[in-house]
N, CA, C and O atoms as a Maestro MAE file, in Angstrom:
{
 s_m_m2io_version
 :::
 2.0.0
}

f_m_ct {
 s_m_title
 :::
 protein
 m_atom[296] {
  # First column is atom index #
  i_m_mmod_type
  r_m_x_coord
  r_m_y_coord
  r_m_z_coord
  i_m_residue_number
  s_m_chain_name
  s_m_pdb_residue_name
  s_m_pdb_atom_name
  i_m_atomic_number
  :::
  1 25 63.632 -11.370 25.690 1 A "UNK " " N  " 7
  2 3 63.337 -10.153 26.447 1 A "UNK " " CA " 6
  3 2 64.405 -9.890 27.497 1 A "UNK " " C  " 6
  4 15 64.997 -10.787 28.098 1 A "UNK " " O  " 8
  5 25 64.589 -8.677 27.655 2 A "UNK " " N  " 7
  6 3 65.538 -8.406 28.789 2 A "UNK " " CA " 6
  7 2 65.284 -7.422 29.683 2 A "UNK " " C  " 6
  8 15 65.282 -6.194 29.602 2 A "UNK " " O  " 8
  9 25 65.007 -8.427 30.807 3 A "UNK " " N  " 7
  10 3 64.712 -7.514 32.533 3 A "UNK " " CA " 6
  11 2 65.322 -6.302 32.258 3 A "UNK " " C  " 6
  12 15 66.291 -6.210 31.504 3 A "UNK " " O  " 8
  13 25 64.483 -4.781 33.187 4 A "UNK " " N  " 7
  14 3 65.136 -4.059 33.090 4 A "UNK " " CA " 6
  15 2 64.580 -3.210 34.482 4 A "UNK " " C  " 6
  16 15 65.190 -2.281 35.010 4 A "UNK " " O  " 8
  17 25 63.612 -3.625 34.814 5 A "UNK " " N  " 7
  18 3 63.039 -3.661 36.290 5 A "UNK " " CA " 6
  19 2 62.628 -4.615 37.017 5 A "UNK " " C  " 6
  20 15 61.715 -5.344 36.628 5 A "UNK " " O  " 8
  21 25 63.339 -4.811 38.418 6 A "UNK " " N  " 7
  22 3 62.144 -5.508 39.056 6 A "UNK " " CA " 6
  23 2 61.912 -4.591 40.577 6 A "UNK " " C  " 6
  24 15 62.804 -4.099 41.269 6 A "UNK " " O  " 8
  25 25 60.635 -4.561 40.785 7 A "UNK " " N  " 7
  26 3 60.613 -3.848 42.432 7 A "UNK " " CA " 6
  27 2 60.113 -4.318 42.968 7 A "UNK " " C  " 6
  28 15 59.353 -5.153 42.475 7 A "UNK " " O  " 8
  29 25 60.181 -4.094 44.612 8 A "UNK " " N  " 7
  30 3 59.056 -4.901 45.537 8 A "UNK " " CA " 6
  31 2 58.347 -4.170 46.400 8 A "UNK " " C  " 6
  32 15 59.028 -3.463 47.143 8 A "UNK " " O  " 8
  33 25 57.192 -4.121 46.530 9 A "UNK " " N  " 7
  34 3 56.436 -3.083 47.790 9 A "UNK " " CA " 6
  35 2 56.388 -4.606 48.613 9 A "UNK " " C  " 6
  36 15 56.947 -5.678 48.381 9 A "UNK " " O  " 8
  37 25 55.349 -4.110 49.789 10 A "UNK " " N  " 7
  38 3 54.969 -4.890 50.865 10 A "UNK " " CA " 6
  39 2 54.548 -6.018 50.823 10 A "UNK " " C  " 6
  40 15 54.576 -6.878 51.703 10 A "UNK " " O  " 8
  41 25 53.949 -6.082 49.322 11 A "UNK " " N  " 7
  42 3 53.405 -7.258 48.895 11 A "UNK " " CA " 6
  43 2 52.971 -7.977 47.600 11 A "UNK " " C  " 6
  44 15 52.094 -8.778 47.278 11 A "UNK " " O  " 8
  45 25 54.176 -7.201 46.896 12 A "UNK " " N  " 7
  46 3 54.500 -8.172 45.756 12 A "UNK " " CA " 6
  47 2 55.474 -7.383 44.979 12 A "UNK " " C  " 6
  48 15 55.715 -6.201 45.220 12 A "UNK " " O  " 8
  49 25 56.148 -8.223 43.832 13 A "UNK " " N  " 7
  50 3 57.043 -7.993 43.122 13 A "UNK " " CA " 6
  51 2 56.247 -7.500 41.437 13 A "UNK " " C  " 6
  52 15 55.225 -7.877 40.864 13 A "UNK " " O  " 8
  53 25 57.573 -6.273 41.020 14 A "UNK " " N  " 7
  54 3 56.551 -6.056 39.691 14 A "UNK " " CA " 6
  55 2 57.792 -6.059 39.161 14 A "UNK " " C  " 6
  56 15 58.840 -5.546 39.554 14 A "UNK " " O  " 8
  57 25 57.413 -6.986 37.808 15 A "UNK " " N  " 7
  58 3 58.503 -7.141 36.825 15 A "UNK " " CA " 6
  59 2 58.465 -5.863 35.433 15 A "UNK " " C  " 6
  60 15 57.458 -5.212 35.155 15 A "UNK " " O  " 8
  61 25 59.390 -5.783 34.940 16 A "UNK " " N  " 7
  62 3 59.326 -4.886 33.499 16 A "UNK " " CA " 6
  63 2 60.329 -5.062 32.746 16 A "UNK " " C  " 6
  64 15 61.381 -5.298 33.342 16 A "UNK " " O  " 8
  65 25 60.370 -5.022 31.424 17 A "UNK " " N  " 7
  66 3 61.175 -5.936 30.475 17 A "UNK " " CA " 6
  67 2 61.008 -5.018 29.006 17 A "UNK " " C  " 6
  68 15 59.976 -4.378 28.805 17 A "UNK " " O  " 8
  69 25 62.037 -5.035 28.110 18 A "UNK " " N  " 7
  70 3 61.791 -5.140 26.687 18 A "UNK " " CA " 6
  71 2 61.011 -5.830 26.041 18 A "UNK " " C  " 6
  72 15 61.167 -7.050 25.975 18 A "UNK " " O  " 8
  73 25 60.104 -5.257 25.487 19 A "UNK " " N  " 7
  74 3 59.043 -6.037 24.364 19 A "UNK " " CA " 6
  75 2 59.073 -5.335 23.421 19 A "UNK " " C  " 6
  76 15 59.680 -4.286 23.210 19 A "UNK " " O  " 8
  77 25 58.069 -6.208 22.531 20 A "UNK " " N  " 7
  78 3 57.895 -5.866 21.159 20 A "UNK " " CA " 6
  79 2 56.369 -5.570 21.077 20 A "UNK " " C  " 6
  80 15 55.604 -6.486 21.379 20 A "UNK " " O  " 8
  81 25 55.934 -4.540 20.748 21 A "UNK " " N  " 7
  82 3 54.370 -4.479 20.796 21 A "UNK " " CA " 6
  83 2 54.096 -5.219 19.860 21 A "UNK " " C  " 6
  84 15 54.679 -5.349 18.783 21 A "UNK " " O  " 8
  85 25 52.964 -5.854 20.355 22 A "UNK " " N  " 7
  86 3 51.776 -6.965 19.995 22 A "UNK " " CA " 6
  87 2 52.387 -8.125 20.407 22 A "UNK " " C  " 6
  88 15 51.681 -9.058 20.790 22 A "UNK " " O  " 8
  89 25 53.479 -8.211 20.393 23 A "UNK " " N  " 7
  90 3 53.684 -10.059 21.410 23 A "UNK " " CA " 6
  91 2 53.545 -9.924 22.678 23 A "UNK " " C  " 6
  92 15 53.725 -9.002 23.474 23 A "UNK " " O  " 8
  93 25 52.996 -11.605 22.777 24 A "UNK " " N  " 7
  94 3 52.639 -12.234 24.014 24 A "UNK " " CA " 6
  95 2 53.883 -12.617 24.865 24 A "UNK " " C  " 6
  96 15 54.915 -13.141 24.446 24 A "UNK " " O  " 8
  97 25 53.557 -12.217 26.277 25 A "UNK " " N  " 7
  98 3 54.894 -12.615 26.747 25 A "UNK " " CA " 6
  99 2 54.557 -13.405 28.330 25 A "UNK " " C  " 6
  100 15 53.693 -12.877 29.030 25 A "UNK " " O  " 8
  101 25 55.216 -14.579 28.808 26 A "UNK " " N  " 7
  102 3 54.599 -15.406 29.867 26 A "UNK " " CA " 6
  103 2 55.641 -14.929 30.893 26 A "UNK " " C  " 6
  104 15 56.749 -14.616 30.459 26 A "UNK " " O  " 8
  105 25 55.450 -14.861 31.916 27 A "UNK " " N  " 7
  106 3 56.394 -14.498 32.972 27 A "UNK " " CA " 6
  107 2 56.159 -16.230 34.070 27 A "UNK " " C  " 6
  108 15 55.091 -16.716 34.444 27 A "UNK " " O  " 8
  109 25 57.118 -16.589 34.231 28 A "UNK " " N  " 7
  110 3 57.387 -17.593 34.942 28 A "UNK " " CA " 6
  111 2 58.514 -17.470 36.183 28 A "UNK " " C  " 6
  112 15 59.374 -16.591 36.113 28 A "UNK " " O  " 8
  113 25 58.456 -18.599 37.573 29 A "UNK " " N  " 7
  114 3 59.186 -18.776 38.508 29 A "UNK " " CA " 6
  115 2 59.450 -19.575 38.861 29 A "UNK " " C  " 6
  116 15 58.884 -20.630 38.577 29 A "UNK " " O  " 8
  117 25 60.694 -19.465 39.862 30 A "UNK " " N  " 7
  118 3 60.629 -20.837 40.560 30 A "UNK " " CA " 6
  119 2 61.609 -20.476 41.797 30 A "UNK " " C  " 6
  120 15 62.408 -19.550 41.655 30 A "UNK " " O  " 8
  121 25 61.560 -21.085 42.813 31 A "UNK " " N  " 7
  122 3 62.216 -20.591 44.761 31 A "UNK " " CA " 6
  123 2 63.951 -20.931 44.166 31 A "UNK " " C  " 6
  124 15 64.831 -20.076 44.267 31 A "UNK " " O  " 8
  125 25 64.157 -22.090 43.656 32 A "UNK " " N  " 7
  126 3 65.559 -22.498 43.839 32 A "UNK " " CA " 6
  127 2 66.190 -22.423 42.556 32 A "UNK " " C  " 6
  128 15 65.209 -22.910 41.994 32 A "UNK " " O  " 8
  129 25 66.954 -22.238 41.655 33 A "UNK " " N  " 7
  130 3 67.629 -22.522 40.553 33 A "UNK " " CA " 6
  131 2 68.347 -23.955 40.892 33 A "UNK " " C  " 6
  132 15 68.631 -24.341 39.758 33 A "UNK " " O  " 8
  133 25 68.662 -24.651 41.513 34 A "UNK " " N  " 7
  134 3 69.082 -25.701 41.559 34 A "UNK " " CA " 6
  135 2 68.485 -26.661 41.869 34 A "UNK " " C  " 6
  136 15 69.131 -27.674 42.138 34 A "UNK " " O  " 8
  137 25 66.650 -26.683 41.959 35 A "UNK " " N  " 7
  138 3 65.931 -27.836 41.462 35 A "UNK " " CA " 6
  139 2 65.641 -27.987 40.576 35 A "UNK " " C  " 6
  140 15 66.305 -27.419 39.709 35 A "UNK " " O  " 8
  141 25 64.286 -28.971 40.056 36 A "UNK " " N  " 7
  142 3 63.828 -29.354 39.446 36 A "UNK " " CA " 6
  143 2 64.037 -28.145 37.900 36 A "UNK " " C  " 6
  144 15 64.044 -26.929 38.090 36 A "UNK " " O  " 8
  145 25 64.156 -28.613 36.789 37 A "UNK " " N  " 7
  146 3 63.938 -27.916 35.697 37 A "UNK " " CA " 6
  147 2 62.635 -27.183 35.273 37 A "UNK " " C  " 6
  148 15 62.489 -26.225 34.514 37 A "UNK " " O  " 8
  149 25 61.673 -27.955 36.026 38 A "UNK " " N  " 7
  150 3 60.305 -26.743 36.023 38 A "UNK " " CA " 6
  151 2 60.177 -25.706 36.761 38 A "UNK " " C  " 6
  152 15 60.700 -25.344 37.815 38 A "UNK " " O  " 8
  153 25 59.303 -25.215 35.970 39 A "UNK " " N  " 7
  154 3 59.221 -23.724 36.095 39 A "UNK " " CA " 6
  155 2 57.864 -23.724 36.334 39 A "UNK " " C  " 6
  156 15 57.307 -24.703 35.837 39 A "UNK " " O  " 8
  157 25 57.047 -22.867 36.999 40 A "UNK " " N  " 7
  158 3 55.866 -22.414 37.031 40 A "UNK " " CA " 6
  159 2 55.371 -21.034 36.155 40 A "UNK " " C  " 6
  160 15 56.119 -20.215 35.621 40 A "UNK " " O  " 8
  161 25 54.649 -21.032 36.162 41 A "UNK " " N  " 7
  162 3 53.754 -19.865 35.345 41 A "UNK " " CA " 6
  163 2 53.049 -18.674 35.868 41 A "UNK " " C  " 6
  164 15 52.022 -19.125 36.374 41 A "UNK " " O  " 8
  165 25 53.061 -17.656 35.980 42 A "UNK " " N  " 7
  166 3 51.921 -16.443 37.110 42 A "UNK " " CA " 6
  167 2 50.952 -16.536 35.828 42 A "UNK " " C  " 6
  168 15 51.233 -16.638 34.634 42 A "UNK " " O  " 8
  169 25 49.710 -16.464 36.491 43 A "UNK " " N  " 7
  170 3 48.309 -16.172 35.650 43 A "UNK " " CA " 6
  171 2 48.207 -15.421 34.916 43 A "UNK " " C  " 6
  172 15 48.055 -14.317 35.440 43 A "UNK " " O  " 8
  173 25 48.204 -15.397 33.498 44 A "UNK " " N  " 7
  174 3 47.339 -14.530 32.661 44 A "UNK " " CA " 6
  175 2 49.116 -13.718 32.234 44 A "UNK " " C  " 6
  176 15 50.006 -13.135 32.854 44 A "UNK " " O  " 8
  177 25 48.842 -14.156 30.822 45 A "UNK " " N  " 7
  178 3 50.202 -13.679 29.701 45 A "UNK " " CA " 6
  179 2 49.860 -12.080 29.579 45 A "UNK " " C  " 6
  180 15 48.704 -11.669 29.680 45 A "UNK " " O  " 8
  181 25 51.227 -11.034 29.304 46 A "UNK " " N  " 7
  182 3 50.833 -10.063 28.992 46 A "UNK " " CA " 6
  183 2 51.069 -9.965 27.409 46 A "UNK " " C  " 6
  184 15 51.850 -10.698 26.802 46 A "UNK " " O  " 8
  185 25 50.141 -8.768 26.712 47 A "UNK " " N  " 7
  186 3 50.349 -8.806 25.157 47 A "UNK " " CA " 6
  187 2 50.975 -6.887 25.081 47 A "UNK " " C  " 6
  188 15 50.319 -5.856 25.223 47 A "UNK " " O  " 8
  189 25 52.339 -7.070 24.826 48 A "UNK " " N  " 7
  190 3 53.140 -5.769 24.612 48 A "UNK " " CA " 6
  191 2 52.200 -4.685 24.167 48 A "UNK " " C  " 6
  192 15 51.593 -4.941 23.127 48 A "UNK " " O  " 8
  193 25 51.932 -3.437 24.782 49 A "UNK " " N  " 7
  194 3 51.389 -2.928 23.716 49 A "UNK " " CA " 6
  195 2 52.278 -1.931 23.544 49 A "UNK " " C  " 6
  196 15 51.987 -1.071 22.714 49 A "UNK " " O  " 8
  197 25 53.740 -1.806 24.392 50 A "UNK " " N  " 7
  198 3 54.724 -0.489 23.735 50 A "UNK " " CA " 6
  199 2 56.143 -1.437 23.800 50 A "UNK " " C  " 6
  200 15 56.248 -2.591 23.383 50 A "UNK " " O  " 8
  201 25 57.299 -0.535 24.505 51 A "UNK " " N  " 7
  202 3 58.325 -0.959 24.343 51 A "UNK " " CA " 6
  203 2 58.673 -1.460 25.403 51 A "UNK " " C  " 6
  204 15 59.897 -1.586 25.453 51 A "UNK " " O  " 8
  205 25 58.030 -1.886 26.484 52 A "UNK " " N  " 7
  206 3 58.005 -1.969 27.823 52 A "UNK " " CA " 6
  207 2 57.089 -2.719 28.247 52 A "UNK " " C  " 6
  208 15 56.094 -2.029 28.466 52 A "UNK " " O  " 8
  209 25 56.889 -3.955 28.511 53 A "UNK " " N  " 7
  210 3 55.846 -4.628 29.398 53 A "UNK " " CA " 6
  211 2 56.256 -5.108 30.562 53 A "UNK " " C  " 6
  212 15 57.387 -5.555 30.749 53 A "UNK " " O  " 8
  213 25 55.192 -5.030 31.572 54 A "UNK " " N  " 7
  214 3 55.424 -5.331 32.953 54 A "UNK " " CA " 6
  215 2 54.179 -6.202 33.551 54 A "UNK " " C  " 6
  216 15 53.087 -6.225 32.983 54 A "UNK " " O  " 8
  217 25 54.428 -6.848 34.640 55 A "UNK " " N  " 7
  218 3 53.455 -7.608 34.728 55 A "UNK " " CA " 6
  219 2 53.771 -8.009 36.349 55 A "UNK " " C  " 6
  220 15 54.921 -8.280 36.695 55 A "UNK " " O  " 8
  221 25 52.762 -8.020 37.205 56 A "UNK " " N  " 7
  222 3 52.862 -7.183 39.099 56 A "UNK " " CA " 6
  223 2 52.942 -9.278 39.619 56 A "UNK " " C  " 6
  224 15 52.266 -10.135 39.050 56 A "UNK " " O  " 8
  225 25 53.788 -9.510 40.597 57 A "UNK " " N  " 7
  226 3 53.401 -11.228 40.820 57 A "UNK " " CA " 6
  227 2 53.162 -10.514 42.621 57 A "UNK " " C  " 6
  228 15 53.889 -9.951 43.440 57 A "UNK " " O  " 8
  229 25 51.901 -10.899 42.566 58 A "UNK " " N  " 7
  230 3 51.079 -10.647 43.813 58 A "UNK " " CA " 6
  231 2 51.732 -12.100 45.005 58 A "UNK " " C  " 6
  232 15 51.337 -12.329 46.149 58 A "UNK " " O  " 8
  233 25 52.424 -12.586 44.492 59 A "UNK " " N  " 7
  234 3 52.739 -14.537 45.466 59 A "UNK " " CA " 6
  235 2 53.771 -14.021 45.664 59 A "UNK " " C  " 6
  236 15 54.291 -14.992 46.213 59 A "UNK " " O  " 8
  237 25 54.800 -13.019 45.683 60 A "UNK " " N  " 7
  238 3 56.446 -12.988 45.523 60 A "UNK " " CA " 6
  239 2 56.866 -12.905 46.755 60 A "UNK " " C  " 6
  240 15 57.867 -13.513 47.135 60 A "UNK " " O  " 8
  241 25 56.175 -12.168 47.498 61 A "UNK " " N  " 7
  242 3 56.931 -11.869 48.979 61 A "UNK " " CA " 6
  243 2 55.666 -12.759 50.002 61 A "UNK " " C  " 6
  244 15 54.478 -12.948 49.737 61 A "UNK " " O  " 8
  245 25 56.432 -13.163 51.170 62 A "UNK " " N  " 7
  246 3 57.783 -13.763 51.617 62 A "UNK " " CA " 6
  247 2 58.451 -14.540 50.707 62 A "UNK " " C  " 6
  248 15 57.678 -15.117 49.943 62 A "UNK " " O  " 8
  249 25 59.849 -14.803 50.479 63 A "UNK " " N  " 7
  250 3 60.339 -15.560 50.068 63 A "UNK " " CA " 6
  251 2 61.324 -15.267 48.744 63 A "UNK " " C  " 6
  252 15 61.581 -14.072 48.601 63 A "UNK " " O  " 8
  253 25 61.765 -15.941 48.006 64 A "UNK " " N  " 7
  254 3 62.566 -15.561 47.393 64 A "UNK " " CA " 6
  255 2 62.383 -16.407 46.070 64 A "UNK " " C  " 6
  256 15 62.122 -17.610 46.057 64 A "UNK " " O  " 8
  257 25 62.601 -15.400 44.674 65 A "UNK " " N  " 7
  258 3 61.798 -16.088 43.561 65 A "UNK " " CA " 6
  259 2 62.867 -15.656 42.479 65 A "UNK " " C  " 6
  260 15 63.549 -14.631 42.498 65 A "UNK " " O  " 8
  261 25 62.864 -16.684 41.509 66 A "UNK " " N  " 7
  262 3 63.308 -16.397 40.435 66 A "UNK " " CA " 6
  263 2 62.891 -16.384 39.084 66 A "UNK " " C  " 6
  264 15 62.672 -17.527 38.683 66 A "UNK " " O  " 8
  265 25 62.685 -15.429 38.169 67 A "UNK " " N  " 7
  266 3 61.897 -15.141 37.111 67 A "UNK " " CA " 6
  267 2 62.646 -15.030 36.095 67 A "UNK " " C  " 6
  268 15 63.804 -14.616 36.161 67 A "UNK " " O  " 8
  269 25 61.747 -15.588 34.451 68 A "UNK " " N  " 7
  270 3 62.051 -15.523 33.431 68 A "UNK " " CA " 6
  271 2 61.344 -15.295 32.574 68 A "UNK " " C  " 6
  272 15 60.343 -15.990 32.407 68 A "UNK " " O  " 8
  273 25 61.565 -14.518 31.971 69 A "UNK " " N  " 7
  274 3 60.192 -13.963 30.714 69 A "UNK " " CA " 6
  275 2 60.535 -14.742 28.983 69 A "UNK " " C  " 6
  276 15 61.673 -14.747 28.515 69 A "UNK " " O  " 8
  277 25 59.434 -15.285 28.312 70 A "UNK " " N  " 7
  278 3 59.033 -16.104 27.678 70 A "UNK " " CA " 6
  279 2 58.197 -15.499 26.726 70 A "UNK " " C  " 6
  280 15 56.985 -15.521 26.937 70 A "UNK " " O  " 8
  281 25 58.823 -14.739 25.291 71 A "UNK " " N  " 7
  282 3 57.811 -14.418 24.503 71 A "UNK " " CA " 6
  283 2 57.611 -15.871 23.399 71 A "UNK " " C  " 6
  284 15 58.355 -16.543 22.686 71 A "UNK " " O  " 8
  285 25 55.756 -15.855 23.860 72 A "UNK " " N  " 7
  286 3 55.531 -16.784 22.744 72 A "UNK " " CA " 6
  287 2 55.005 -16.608 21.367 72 A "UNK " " C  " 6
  288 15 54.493 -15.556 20.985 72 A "UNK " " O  " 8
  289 25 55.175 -17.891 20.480 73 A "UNK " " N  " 7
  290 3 54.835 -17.516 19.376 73 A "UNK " " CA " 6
  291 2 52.907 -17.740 19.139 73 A "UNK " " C  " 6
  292 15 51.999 -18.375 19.676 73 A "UNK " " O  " 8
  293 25 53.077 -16.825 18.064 74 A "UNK " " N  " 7
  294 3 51.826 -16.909 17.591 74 A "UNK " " CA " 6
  295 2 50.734 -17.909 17.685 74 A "UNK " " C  " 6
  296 15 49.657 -17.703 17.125 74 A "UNK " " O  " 8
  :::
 }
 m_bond[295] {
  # First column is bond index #
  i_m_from
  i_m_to
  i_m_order
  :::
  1 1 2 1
  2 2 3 1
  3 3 4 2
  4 3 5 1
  5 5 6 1
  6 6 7 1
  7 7 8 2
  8 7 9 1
  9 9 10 1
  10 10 11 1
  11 11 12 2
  12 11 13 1
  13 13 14 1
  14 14 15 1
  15 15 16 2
  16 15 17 1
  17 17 18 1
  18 18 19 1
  19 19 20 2
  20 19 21 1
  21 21 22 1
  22 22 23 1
  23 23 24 2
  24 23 25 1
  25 25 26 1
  26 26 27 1
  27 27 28 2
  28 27 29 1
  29 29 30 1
  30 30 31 1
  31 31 32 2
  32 31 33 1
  33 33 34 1
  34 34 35 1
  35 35 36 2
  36 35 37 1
  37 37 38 1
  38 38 39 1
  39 39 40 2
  40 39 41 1
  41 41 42 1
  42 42 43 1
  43 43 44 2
  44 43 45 1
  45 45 46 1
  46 46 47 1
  47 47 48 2
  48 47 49 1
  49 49 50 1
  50 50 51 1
  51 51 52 2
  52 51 53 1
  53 53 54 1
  54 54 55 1
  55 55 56 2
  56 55 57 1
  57 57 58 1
  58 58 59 1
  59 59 60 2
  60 59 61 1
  61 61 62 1
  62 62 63 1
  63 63 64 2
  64 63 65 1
  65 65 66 1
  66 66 67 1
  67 67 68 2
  68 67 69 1
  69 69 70 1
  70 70 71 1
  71 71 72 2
  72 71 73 1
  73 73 74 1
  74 74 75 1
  75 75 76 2
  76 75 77 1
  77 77 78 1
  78 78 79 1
  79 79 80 2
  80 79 81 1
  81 81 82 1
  82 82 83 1
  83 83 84 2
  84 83 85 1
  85 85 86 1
  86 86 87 1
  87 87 88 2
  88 87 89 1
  89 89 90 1
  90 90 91 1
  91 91 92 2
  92 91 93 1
  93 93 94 1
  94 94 95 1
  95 95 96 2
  96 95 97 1
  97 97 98 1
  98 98 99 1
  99 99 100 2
  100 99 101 1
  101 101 102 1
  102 102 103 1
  103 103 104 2
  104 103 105 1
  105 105 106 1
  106 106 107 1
  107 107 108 2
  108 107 109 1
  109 109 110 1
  110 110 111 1
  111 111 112 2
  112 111 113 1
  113 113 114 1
  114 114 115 1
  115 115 116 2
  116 115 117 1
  117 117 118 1
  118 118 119 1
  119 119 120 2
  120 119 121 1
  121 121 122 1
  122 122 123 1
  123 123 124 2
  124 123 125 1
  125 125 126 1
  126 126 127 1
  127 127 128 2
  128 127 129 1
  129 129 130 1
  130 130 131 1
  131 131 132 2
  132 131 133 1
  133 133 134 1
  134 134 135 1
  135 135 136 2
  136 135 137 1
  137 137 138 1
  138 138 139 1
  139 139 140 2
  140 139 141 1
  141 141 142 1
  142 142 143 1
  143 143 144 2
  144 143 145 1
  145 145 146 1
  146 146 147 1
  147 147 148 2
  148 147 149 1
  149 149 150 1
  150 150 151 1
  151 151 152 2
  152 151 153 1
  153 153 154 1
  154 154 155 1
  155 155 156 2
  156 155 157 1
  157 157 158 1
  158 158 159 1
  159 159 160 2
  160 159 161 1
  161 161 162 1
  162 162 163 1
  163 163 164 2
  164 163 165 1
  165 165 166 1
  166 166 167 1
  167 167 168 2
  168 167 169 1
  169 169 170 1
  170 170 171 1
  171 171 172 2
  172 171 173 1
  173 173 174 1
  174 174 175 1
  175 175 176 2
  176 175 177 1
  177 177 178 1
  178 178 179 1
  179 179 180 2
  180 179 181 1
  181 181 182 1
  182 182 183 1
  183 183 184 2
  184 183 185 1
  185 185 186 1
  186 186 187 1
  187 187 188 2
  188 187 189 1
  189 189 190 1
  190 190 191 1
  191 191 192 2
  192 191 193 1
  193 193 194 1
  194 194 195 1
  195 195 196 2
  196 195 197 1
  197 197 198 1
  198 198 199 1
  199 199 200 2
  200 199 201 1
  201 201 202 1
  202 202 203 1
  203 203 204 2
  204 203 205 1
  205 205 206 1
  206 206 207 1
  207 207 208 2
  208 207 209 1
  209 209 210 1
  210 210 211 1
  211 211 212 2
  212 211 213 1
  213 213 214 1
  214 214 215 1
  215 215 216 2
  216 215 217 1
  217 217 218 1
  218 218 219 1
  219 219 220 2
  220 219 221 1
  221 221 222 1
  222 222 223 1
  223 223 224 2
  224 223 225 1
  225 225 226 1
  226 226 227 1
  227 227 228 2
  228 227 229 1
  229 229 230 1
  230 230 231 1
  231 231 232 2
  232 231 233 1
  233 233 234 1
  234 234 235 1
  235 235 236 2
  236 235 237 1
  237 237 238 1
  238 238 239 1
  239 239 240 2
  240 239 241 1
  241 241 242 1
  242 242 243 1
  243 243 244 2
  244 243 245 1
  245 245 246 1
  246 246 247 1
  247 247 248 2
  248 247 249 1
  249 249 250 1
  250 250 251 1
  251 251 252 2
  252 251 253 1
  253 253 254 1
  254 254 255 1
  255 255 256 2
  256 255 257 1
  257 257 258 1
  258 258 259 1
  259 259 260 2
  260 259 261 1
  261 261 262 1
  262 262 263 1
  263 263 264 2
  264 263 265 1
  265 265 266 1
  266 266 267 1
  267 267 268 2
  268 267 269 1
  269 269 270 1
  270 270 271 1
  271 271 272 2
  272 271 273 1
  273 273 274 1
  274 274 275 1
  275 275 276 2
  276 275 277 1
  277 277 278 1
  278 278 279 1
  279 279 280 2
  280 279 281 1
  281 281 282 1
  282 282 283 1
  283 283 284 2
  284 283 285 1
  285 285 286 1
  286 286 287 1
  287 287 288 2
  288 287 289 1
  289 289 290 1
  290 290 291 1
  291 291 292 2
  292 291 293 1
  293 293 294 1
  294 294 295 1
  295 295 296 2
  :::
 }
}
């Protein structure tokens, strides 16, 4: 998938991306790129239903986050 929005209001960040309708897609984060290799997960996968899925991370602000979107398989 490839980012093609991200915005921020007062209190949270909303992501939006290329999809494929009907796949599942996990949006994940993490504060530093130069720790640990894990990644965390935001709650609840979205399932494409056009060409565009987006998905709102209510935890994003304060602070500074880095995201990667994860379509899984079946």
């Amino acid at each position: 998938p490839q980012p093609v929005i991200l915005s921020f209001d007062p209190l949270t960040a909303t992501l939006s991306w290329s999809a494929i309708p009907g796949k599942r897609y996990r949006v994940q984060y993490k504060a530093n790129l130069g720790g640990p290799l894990i990644w965390s997960s935001l709650a609840g996968d979205v399932t494409a239903s056009g060409d565009v899925a987006t998905k709102v991370d209510p935890g994003a602000l304060p602070g500074q986050r880095f995201y990667r979107v994860v379509m899984l398989e079946p």
